[in-house]
Biopython code that builds the backbone (N, CA, C, O; Angstrom):
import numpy as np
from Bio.PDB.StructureBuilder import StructureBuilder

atoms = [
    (1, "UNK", "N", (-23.555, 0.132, -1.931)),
    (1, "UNK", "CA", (-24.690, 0.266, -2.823)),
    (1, "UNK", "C", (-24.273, 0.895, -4.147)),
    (1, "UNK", "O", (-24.980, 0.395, -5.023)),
    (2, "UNK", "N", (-23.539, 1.660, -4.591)),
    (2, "UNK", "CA", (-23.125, 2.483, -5.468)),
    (2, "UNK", "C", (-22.187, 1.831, -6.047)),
    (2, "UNK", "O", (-21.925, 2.052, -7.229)),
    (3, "UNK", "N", (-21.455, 0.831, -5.252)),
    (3, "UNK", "CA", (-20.396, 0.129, -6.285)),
    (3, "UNK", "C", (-21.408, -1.184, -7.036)),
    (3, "UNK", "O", (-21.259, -1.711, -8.138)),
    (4, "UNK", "N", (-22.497, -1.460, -5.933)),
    (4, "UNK", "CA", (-23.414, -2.812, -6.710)),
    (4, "UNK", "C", (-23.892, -2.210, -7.747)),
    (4, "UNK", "O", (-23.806, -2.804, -8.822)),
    (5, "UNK", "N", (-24.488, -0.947, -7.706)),
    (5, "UNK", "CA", (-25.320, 0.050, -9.241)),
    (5, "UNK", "C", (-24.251, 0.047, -10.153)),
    (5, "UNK", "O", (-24.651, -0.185, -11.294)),
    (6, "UNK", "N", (-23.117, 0.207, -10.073)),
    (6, "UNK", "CA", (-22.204, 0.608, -10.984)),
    (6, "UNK", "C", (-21.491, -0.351, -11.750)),
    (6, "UNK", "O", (-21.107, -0.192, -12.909)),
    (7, "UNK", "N", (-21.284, -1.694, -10.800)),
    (7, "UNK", "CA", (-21.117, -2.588, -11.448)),
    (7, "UNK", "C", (-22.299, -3.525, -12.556)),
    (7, "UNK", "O", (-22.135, -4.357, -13.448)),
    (8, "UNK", "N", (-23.440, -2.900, -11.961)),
    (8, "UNK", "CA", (-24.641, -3.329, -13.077)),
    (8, "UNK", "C", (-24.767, -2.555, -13.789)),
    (8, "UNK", "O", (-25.368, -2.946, -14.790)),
    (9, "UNK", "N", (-24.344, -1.034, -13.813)),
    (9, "UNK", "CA", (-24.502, -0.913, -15.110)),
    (9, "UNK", "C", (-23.605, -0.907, -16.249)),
    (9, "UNK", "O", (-23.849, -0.543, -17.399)),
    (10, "UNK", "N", (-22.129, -1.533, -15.574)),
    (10, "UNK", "CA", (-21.288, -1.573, -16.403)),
    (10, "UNK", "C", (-21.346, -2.881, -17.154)),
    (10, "UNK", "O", (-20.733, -2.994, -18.215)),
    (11, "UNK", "N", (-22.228, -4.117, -16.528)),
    (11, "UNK", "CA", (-22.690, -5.042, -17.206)),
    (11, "UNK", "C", (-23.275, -5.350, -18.523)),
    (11, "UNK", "O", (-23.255, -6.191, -19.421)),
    (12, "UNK", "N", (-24.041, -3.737, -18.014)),
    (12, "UNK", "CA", (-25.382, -3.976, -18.894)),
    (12, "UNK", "C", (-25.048, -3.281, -20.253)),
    (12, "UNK", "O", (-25.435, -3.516, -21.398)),
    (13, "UNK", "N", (-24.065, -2.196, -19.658)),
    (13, "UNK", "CA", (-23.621, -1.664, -21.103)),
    (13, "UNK", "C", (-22.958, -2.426, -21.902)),
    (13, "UNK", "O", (-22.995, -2.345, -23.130)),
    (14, "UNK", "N", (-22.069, -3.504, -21.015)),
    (14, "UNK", "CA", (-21.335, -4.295, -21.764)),
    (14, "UNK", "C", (-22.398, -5.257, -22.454)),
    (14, "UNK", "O", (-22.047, -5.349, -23.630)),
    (15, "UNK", "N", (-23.086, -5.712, -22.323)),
    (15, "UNK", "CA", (-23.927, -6.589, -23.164)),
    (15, "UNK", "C", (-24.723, -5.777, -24.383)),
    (15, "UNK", "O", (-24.936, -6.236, -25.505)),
    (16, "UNK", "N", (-25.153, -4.320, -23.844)),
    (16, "UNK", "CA", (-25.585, -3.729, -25.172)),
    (16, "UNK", "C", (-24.574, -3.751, -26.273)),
    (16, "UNK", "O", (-24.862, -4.199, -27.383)),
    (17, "UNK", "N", (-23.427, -3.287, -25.988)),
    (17, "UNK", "CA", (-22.406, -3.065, -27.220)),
    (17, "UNK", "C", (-22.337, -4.741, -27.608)),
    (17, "UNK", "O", (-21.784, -4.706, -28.707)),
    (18, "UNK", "N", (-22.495, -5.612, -27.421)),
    (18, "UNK", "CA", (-22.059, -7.113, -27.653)),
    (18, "UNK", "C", (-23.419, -7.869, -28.780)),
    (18, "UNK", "O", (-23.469, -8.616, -29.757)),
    (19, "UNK", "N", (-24.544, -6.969, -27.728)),
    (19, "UNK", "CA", (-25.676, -7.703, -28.221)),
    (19, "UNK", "C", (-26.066, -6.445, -29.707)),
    (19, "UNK", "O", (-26.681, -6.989, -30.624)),
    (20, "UNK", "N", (-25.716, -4.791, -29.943)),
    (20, "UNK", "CA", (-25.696, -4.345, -30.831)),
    (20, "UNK", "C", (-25.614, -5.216, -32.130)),
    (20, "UNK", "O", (-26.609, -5.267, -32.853)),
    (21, "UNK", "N", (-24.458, -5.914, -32.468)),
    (21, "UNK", "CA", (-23.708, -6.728, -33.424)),
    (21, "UNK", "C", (-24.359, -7.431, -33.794)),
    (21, "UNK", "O", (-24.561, -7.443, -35.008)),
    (22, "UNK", "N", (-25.081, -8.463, -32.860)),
    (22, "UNK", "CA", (-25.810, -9.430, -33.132)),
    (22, "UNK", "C", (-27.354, -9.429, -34.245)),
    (22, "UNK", "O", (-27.882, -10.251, -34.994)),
    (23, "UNK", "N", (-27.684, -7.787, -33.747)),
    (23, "UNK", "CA", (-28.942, -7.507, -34.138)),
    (23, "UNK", "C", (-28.511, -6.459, -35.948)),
    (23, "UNK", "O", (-29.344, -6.402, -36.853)),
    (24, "UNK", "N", (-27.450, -5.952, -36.022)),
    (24, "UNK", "CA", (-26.845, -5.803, -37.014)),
    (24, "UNK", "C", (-26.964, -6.293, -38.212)),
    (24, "UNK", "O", (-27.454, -6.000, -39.303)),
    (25, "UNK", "N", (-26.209, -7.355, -37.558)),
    (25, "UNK", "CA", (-26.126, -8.555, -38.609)),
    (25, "UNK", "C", (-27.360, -9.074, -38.850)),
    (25, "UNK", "O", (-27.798, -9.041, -40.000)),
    (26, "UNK", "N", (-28.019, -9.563, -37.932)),
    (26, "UNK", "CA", (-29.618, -9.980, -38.437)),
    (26, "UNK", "C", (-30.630, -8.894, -39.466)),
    (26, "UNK", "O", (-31.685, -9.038, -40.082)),
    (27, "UNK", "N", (-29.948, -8.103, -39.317)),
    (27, "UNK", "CA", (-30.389, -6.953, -40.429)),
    (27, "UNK", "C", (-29.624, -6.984, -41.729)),
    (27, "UNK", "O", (-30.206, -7.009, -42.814)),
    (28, "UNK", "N", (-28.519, -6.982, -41.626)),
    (28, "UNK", "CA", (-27.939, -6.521, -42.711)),
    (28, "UNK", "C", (-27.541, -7.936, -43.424)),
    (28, "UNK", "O", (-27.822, -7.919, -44.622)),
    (29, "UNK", "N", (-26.973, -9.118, -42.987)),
    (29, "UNK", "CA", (-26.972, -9.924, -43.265)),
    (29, "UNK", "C", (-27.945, -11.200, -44.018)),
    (29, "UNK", "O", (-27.625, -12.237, -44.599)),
    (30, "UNK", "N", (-29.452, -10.485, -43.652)),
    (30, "UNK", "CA", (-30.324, -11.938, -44.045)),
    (30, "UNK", "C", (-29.954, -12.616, -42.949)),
    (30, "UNK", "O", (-31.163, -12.843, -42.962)),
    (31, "UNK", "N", (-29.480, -13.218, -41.934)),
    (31, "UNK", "CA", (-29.825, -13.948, -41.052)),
    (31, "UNK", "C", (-31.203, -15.028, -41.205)),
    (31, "UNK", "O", (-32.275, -14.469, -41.436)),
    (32, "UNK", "N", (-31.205, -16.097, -41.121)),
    (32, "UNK", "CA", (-32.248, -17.160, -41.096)),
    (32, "UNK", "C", (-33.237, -16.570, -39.602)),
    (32, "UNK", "O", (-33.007, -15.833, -38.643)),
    (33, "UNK", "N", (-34.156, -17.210, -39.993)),
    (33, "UNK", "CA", (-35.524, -17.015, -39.005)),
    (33, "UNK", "C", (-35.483, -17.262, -37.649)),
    (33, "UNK", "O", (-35.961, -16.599, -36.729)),
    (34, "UNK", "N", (-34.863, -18.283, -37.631)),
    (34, "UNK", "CA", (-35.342, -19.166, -36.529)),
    (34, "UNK", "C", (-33.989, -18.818, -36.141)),
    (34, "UNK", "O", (-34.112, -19.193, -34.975)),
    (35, "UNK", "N", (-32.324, -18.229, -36.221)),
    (35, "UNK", "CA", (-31.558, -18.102, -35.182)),
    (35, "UNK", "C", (-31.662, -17.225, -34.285)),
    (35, "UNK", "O", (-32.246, -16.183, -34.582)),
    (36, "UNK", "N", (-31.152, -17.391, -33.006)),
    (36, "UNK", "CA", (-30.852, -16.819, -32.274)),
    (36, "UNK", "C", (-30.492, -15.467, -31.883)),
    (36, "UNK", "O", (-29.262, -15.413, -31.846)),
    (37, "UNK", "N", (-31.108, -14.152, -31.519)),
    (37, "UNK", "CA", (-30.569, -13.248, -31.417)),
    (37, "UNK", "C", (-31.124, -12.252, -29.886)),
    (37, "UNK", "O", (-32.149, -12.410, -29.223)),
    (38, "UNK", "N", (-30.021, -11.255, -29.705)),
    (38, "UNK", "CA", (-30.866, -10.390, -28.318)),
    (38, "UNK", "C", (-30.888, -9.143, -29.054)),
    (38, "UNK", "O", (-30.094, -8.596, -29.820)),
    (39, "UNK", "N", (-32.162, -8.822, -28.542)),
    (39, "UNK", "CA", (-32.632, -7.366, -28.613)),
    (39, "UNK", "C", (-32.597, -6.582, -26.993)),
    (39, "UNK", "O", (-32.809, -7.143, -25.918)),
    (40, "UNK", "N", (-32.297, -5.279, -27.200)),
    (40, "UNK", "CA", (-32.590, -4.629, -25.729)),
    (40, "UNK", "C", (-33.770, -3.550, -26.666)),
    (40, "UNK", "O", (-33.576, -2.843, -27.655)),
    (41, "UNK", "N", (-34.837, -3.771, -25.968)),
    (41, "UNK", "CA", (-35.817, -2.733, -26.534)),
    (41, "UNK", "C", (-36.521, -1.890, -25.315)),
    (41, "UNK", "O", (-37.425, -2.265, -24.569)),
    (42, "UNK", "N", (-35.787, -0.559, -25.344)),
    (42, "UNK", "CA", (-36.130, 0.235, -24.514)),
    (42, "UNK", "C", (-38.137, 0.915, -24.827)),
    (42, "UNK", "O", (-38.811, 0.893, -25.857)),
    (43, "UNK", "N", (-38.383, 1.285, -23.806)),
    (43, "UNK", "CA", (-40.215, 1.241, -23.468)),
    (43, "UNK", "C", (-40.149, 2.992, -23.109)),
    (43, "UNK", "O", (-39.479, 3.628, -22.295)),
    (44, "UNK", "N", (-41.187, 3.405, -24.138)),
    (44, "UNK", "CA", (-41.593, 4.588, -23.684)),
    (44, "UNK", "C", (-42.976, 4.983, -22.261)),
    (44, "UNK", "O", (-42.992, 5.526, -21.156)),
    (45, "UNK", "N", (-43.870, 4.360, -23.113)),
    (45, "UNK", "CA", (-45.228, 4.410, -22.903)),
    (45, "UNK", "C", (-45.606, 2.959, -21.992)),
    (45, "UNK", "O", (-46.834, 2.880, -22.028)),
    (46, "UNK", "N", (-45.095, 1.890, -21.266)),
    (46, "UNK", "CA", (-45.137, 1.045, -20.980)),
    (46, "UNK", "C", (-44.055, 0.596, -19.630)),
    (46, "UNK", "O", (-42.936, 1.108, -19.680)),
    (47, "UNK", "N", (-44.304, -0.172, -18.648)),
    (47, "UNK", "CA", (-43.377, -0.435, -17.621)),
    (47, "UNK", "C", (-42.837, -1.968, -17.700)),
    (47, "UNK", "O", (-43.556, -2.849, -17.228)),
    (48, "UNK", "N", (-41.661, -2.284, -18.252)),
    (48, "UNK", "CA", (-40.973, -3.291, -18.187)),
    (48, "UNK", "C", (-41.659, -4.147, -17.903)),
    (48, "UNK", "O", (-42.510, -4.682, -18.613)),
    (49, "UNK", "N", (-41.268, -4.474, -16.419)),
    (49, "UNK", "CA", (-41.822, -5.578, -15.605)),
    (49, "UNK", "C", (-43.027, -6.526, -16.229)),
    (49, "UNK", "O", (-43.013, -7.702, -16.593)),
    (50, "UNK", "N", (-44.139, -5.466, -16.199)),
    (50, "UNK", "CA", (-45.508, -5.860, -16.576)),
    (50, "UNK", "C", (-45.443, -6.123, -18.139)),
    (50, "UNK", "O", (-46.065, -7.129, -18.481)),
    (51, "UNK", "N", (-44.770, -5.371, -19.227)),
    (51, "UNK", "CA", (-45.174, -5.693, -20.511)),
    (51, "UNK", "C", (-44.243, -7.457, -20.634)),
    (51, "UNK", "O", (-44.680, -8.389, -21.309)),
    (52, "UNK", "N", (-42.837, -7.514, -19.735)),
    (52, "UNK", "CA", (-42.449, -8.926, -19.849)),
    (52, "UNK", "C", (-43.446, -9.862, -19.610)),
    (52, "UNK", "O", (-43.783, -10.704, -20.443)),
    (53, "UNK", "N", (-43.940, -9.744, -18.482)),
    (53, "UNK", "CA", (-44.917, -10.798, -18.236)),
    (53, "UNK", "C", (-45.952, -11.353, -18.647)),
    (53, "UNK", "O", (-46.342, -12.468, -18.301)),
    (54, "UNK", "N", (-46.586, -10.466, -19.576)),
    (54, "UNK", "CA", (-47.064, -10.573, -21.161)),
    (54, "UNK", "C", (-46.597, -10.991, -21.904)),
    (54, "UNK", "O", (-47.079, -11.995, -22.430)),
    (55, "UNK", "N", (-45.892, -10.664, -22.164)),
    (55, "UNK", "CA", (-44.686, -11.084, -23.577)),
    (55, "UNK", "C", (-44.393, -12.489, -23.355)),
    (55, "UNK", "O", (-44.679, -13.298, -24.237)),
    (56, "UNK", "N", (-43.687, -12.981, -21.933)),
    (56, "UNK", "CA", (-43.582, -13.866, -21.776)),
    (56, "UNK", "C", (-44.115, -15.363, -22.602)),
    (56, "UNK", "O", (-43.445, -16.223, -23.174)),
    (57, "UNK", "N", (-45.248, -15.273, -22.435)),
    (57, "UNK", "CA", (-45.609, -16.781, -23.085)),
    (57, "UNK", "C", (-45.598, -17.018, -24.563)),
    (57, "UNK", "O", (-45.661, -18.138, -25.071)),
    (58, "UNK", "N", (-45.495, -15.645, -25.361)),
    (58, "UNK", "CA", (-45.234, -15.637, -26.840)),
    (58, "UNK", "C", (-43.992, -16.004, -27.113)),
    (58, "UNK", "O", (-43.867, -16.054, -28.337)),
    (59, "UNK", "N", (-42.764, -16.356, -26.424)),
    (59, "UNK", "CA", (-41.655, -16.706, -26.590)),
    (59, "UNK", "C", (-41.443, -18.576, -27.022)),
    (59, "UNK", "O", (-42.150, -19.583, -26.992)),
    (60, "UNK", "N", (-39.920, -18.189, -27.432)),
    (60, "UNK", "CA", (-40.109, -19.946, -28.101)),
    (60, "UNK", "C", (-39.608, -20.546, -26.981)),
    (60, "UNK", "O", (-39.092, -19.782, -26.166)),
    (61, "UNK", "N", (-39.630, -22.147, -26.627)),
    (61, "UNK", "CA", (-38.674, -22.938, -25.706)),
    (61, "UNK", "C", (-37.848, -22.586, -25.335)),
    (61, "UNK", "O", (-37.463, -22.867, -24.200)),
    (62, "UNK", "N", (-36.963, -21.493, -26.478)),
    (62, "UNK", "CA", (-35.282, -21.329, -26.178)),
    (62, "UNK", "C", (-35.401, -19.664, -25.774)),
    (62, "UNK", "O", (-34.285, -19.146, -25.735)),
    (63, "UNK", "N", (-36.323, -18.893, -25.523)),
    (63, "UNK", "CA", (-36.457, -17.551, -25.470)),
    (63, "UNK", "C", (-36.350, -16.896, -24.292)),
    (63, "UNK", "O", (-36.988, -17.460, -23.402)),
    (64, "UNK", "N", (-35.824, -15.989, -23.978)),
    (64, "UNK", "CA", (-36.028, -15.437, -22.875)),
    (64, "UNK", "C", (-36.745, -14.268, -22.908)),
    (64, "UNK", "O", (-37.009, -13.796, -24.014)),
    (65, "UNK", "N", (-37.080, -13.756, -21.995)),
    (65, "UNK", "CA", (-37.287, -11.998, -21.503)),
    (65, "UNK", "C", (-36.782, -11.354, -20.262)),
    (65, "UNK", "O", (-36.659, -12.108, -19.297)),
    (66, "UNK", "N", (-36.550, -10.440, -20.146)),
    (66, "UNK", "CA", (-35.852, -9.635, -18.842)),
    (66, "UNK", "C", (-36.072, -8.212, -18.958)),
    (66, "UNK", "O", (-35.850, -7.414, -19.869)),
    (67, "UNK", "N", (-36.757, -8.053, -17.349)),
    (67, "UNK", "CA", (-36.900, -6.207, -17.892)),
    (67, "UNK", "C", (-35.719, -5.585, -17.106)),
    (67, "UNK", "O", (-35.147, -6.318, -16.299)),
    (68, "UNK", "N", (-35.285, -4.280, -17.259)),
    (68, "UNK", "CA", (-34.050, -3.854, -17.367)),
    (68, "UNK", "C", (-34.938, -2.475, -16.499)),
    (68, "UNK", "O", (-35.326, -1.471, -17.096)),
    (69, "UNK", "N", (-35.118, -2.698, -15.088)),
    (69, "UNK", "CA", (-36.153, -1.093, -14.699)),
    (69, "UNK", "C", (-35.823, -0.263, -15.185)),
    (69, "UNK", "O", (-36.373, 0.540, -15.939)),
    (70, "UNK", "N", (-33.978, -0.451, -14.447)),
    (70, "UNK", "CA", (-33.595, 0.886, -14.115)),
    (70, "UNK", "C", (-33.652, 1.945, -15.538)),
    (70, "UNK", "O", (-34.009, 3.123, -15.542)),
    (71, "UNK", "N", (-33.232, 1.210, -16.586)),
    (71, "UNK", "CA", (-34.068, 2.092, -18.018)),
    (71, "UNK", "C", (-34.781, 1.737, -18.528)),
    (71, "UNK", "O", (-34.763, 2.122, -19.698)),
    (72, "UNK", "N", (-35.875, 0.830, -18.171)),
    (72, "UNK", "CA", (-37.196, 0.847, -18.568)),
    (72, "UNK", "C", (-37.349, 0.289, -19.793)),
    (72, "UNK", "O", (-38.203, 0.698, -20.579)),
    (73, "UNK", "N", (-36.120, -1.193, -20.199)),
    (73, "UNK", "CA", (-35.889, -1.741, -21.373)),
    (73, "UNK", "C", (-36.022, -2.940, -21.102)),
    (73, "UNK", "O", (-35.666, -3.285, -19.975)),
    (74, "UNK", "N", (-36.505, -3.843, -21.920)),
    (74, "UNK", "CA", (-36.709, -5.581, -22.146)),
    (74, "UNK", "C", (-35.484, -6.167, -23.101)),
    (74, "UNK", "O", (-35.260, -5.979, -24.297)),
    (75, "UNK", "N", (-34.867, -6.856, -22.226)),
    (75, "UNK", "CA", (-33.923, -7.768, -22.839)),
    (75, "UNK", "C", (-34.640, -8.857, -23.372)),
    (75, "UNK", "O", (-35.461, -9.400, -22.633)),
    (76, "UNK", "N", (-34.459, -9.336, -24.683)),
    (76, "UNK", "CA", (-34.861, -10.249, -25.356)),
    (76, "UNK", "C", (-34.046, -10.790, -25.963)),
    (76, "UNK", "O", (-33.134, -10.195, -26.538)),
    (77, "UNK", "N", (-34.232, -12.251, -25.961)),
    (77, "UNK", "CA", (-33.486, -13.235, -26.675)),
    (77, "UNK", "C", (-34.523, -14.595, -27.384)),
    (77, "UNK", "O", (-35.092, -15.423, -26.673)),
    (78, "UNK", "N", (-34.563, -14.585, -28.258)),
    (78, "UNK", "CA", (-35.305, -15.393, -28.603)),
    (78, "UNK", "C", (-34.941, -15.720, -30.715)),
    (78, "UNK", "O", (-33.955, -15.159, -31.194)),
    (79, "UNK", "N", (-35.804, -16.572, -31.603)),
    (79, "UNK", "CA", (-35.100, -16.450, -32.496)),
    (79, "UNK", "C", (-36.137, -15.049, -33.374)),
    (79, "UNK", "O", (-37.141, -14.386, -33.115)),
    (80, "UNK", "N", (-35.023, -15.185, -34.622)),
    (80, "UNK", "CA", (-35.044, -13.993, -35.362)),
    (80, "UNK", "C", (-37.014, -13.446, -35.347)),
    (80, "UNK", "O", (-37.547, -12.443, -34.873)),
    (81, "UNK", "N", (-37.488, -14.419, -35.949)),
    (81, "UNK", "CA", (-39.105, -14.287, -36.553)),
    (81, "UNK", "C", (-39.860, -14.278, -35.084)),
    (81, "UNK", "O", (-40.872, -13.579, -35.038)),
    (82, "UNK", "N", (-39.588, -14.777, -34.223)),
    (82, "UNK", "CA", (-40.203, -14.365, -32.763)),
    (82, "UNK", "C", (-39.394, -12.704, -32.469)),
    (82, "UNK", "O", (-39.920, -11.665, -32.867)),
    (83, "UNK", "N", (-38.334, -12.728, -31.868)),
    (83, "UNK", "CA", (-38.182, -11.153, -31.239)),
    (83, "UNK", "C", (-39.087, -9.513, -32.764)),
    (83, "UNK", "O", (-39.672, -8.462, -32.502)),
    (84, "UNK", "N", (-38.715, -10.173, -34.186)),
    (84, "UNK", "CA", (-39.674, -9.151, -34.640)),
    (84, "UNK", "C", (-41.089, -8.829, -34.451)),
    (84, "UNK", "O", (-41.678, -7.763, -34.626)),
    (85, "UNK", "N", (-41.686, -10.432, -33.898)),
    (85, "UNK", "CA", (-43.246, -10.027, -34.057)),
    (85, "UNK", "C", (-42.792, -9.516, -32.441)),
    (85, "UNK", "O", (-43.130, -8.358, -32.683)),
    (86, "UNK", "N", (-42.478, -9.463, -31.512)),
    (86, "UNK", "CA", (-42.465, -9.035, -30.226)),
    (86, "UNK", "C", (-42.410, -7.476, -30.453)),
    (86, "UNK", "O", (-43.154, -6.590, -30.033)),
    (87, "UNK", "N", (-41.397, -7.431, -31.176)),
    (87, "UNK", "CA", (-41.102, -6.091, -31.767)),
    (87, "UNK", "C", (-42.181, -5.100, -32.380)),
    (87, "UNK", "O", (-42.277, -3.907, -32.092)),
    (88, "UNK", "N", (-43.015, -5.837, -33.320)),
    (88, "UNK", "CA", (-44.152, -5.374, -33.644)),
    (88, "UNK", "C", (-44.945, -5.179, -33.027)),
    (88, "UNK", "O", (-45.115, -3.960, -33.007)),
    (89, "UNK", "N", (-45.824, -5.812, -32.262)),
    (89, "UNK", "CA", (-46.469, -6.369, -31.027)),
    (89, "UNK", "C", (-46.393, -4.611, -30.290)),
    (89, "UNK", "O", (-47.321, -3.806, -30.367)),
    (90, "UNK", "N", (-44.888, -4.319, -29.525)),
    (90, "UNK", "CA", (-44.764, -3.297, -29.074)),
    (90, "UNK", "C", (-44.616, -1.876, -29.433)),
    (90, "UNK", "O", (-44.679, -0.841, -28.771)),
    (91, "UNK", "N", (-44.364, -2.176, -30.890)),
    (91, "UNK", "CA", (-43.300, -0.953, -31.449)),
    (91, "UNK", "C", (-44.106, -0.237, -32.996)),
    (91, "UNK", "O", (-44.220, 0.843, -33.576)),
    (92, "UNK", "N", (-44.588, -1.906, -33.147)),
    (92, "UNK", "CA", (-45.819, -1.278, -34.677)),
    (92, "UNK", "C", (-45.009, -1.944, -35.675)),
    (92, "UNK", "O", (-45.597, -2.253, -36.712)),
    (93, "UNK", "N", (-44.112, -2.151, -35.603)),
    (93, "UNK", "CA", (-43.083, -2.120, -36.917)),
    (93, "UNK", "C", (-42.204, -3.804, -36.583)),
    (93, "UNK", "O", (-42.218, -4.354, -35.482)),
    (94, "UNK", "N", (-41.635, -4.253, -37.594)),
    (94, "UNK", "CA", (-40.764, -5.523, -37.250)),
    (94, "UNK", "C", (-39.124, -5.127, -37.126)),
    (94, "UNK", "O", (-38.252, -5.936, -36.809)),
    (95, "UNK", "N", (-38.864, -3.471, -37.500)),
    (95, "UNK", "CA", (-37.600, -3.372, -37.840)),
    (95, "UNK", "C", (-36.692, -3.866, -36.699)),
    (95, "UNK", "O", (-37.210, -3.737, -35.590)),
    (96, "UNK", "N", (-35.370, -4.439, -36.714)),
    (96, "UNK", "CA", (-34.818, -4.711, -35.750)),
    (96, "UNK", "C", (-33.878, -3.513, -35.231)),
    (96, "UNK", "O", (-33.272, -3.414, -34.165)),
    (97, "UNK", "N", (-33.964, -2.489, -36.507)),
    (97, "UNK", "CA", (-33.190, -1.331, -35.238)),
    (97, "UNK", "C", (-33.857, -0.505, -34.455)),
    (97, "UNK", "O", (-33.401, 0.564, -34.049)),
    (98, "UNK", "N", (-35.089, -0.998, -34.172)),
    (98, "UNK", "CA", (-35.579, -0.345, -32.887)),
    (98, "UNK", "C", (-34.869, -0.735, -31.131)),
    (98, "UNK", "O", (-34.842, -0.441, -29.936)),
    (99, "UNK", "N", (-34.356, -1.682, -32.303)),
    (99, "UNK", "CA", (-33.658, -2.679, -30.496)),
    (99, "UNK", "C", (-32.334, -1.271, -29.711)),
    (99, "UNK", "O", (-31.477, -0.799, -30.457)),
    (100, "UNK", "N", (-32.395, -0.976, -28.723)),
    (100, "UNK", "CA", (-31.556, -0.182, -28.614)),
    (100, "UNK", "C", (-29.965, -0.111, -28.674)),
    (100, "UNK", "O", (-29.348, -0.977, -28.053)),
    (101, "UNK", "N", (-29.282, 0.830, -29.355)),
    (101, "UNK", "CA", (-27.676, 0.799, -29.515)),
    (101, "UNK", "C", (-27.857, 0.056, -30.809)),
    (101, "UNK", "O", (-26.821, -0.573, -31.024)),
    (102, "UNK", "N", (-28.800, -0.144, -31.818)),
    (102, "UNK", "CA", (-28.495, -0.782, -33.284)),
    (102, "UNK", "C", (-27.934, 0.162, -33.769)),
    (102, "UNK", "O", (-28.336, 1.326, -33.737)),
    (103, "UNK", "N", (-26.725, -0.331, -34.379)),
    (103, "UNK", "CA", (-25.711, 0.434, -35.460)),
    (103, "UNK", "C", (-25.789, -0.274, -37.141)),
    (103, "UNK", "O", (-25.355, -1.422, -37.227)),
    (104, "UNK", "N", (-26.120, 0.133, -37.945)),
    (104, "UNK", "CA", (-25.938, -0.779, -39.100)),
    (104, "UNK", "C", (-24.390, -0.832, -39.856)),
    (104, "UNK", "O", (-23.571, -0.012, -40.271)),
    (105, "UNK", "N", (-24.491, -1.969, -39.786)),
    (105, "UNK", "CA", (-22.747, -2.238, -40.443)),
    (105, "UNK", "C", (-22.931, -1.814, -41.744)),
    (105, "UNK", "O", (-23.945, -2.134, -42.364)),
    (106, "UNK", "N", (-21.798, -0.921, -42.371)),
    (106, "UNK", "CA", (-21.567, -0.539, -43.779)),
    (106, "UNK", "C", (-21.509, -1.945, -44.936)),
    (106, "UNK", "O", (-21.080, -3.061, -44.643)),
    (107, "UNK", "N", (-21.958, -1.605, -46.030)),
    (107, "UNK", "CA", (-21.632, -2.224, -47.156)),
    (107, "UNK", "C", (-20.102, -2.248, -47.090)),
    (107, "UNK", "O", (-19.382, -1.381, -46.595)),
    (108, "UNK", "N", (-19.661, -3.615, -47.790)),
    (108, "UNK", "CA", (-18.231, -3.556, -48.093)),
    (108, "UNK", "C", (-18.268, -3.970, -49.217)),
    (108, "UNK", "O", (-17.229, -4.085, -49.868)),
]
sb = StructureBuilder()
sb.init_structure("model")
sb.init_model(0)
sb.init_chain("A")
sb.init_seg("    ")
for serial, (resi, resn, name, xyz) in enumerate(atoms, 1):
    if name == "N":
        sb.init_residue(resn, " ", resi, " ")
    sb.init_atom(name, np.array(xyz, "f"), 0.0, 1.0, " ", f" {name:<3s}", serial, name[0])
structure = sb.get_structure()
């Protein structure tokens, strides 16, 4: 049991640091609307499970959702102008560094 927990959460971290980048760049970059990106948006006031299943049908063809219990976060993938209004929807705001582990890449 402890090696199955451990190996999920070494998963999951690995996809935060991967999926960080993604949401970065959709910030800092201008990124177009409609591509592709994942958010992990961790839930204060709200329980995963149930706010996905909501969320659910606001997603595009290509979108996903996934709640994440064990920290009480929604994996999202969907494109740019969908995961912000999701974002809003939950959070008040469209910013994408609410998504958790956003780092903003420096000016060069």
């Amino acid at each position: 049991m402890v090696q199955k927990y451990l190996k999920i959460k070494l998963i999951f971290a690995s996809v935060l640091v991967a999926f960080s980048f993604q949401i970065a760049a959709s910030q800092t970059l201008n990124i177009p609307e409609n591509r592709i990106i994942f958010c992990l948006l961790p839930l204060e006031h709200a329980d995963a499970e149930e706010l996905a299943a909501v969320l659910k049908p606001f997603l595009s063809s290509s979108g996903t959702i996934a709640p994440f219990t064990h920290s009480n976060t929604l994996i999202i993938k969907d494109k740019v102008s969908i995961v912000k209004q999701l974002i809003k929807a939950v959070k008040g705001s469209e910013d994408l560094r609410v998504c958790q582990n956003f780092q903003e890449t420096p000016d060069d």
